[in-house]
C-alpha positions, 0 to 999 in steps of 0.5 A: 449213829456215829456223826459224833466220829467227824471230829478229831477230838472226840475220835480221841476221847472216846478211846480213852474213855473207852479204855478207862472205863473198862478199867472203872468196871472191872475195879467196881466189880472186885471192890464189890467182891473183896468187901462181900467175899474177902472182908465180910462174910457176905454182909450186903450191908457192908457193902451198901456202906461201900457204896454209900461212901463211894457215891456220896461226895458227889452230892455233899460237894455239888455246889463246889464241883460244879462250880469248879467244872464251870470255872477252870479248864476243864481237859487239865482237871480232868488230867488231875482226876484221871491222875488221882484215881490212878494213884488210889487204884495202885495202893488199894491193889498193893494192900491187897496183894501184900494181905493188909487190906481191912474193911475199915481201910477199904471204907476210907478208900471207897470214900476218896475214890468218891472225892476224886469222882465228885469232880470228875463227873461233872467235869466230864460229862460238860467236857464232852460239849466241848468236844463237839458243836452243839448240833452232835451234843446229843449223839456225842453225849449216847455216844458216851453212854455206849463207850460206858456200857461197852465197857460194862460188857468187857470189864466185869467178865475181865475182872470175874476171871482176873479175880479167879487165876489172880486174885483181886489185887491185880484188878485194882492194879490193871485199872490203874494203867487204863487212866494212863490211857485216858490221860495220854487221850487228853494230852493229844486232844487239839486243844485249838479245835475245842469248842469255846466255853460261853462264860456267864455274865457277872460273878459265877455263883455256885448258887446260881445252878440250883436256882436254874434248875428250880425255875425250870420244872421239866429239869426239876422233874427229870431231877427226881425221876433220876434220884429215885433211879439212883437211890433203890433202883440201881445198886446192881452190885447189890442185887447181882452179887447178892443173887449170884451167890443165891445161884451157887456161883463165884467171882465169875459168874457175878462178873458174867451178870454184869456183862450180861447187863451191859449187853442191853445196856450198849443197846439202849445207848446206841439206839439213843444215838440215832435219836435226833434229840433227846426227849423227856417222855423217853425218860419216863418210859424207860423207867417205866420198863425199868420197874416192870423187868426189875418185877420179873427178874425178882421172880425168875427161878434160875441163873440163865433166866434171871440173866436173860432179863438182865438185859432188858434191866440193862437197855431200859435203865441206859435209855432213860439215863442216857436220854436224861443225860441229853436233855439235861445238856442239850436244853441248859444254858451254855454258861450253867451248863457244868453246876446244872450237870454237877447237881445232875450227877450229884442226884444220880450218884449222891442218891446211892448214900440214901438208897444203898445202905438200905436196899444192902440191909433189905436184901441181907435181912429179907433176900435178894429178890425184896431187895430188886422189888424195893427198887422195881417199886421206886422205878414205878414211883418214878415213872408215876411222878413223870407221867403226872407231869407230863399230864399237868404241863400239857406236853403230851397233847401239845394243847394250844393253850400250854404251848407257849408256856413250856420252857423252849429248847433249841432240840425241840422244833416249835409247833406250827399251826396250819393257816387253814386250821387256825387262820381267824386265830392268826389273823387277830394274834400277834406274831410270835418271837422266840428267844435264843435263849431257851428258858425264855418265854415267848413273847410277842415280836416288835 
């Protein structure tokens, strides 16, 4: 579970990101709590918009971002992100506490936090491939997962009670002196011991992602299982702030939900650690399940019940994102692999300005509990669409006659037809050859 700890460096990057990230959940939480309770009048529209703002660079500068991950040194861009997400966080925290923060102020803010994020997340998430060799990529890649939803544990319930004896300047503030953490981490990381980048032959084109991914249609359906996921199933902030005000509870008993969340959430990303490799049908069960816990959550009666299937919520969604977050990286080629992972990540998050602002005014207009069956209805719809794939493309049979038609991924062990079984095929069939390369066909060996 833990094989990704051998290496020095990732040892290093994981308590940084550890660190960070626990600051990144508590600032999440108190910008949802400032614009629902201090700027609003508990308008989950208005924080739909914040969210929209947030999470919608990512997906107008994806053909940038990625192309900016794939070209420059990727520990010295991270250092300039980490950097600039530190600065933001001290302003947003001083406006607060000297009383002069609007909403139209916070809206600007969300919208720069999301600039600095768009090219933050591809950056990362290709960072960590280099950190490890490719063997560990997909340990290494739920071994991120787990320091993210590790984080979620602490820093929501941190945050709920830092707002209650402080107020939420302070948040904004302590989350700015964990990047100082993660920028120390990046600075002790052997830069000698990195993993060397393959480049791509010719130009870099910041085309050249996209029509990857469109000649590959198991990534193409990975991509739009997760868009729907982004878009109206995962504004947890919505649903939980919004049903912890239906409960009659304050700051802290949002931030408990959140914590509460991560606790299945840690789960599904340690258990995808012990996975060898990761696998496209777990994506499509995990959203699946997703929908199903998000049906019964909407109905539960109480506080203590809706929290309690939290954490089914949590472990279903991490599966499904940690394990698509695998094989996106673990089946790319190397010299794409930062625009492939910035489309990803622009398709994840640049999905929220789609779906939150929606799913906001659903559950200001009609409550909480249409708002989580909206998103349940999505995740279902994602699960449908994966599964009719999974059918059409032959994977779930593994019949002979698809099998050398599917993209071949240095994760997936090619199948082998036993001598006995098949020997009259054999004896009149060309023997077989497999590229390195894993979007290659197979073709017949010289």
């Amino acid at each position: 579970m833990f094989r990704s700890f051998s290496m020095f460096n990732y040892r290093v990057w994981f308590i940084g990101a550890l660190v960070s990230n626990t600051g990144t959940w508590m600032q999440a939480t108190a910008l949802s709590w400032v614009v629902l309770t201090e700027l609003t009048n508990n308008d989950a529209a208005a924080m739909g918009i914040t969210m929209g703002l947030q999470f919608g660079p990512p997906l107008v500068l994806v053909s940038i971002t990625g192309w900016v991950a794939d070209r420059f040194d990727r520990r010295l861009l991270l250092i300039a992100t980490q950097t600039t997400q530190l600065l933001l966080g001290v302003v947003i925290g001083l406006l607060l506490l000297w009383g002069v923060m609007t909403l139209p102020m916070i809206y600007a803010f969300a919208l720069a936090l999301g600039v600095a994020t768009a090219f933050d997340a591809p950056a990362r998430q290709a960072f960590v491939s280099d950190l490890v060799t490719r063997e560990y990529a997909s340990n290494a890649v739920a071994l991120n997962s787990a320091s993210f939803n590790a984080a979620r544990l602490i820093g929501p319930a941190v945050a709920g009670l830092v707002i209650v004896a402080f107020g939420t300047g302070w948040v904004f503030l302590i989350n700015a002196l964990t990047f100082v953490v993660m920028i120390v981490a990046l600075i002790l990381i052997h830069t000698d011991e990195l993993i060397p980048r393959v480049k791509a032959p010719g130009a870099a084109r910041l085309a050249d992602g996209f029509r990857y991914v469109a000649s590959r249609p198991d990534l193409a359906v990975t991509f739009v299982m997760v868009f729907l996921l982004g878009a109206f199933a995962m504004n947890f902030p919505i649903f939980a702030s919004t049903m912890a005000l239906e409960f009659g509870q304050d700051a802290d008993g949002y931030g408990l939900l959140s914590s509460i969340l991560a606790i299945g959430s840690l789960a599904g990303a340690l258990l995808a650690a012990r996975r060898d490799r990761a696998r496209i049908r777990m994506v499509i069960m995990g959203s699946g399940l997703f929908g199903v816990t998000a049906l019964v959550s909407a109905a539960m009666p109480t506080y203590w019940f809706y929290a309690a299937t939290l954490m089914v919520t949590g472990f279903a969604v991490v599966t499904t994102l940690t394990t698509a977050n695998g094989y996106v990286q673990t089946t790319t080629d190397a010299a794409l692999r930062g625009r492939v992972l910035a489309l990803y990540m622009a398709i994840l998050m640049g999905g929220t300005p789609v779906g939150a602002p929606i799913v906001g005014w659903v559950a200001a207009e009609f409550g909480p509990r249409t708002a989580i069956l909206l998103g349940a209805g999505a995740a279902l719809l994602a699960c449908g669409i994966g599964m009719v794939w999974l059918l059409a493309s032959g994977r779930l049979h593994r019949d002979r006659e698809y099998r050398f038609r599917l993209a071949l991924d240095e994760t997936r062990p090619i199948p082998v037809v036993a001598p006995e079984e098949f020997s009259d095929q054999i004896a009149q069939t060309t023997p077989i050859r497999v590229s390195d390369d894993p979007t290659a066909p197979a073709r017949p060996a010289r």
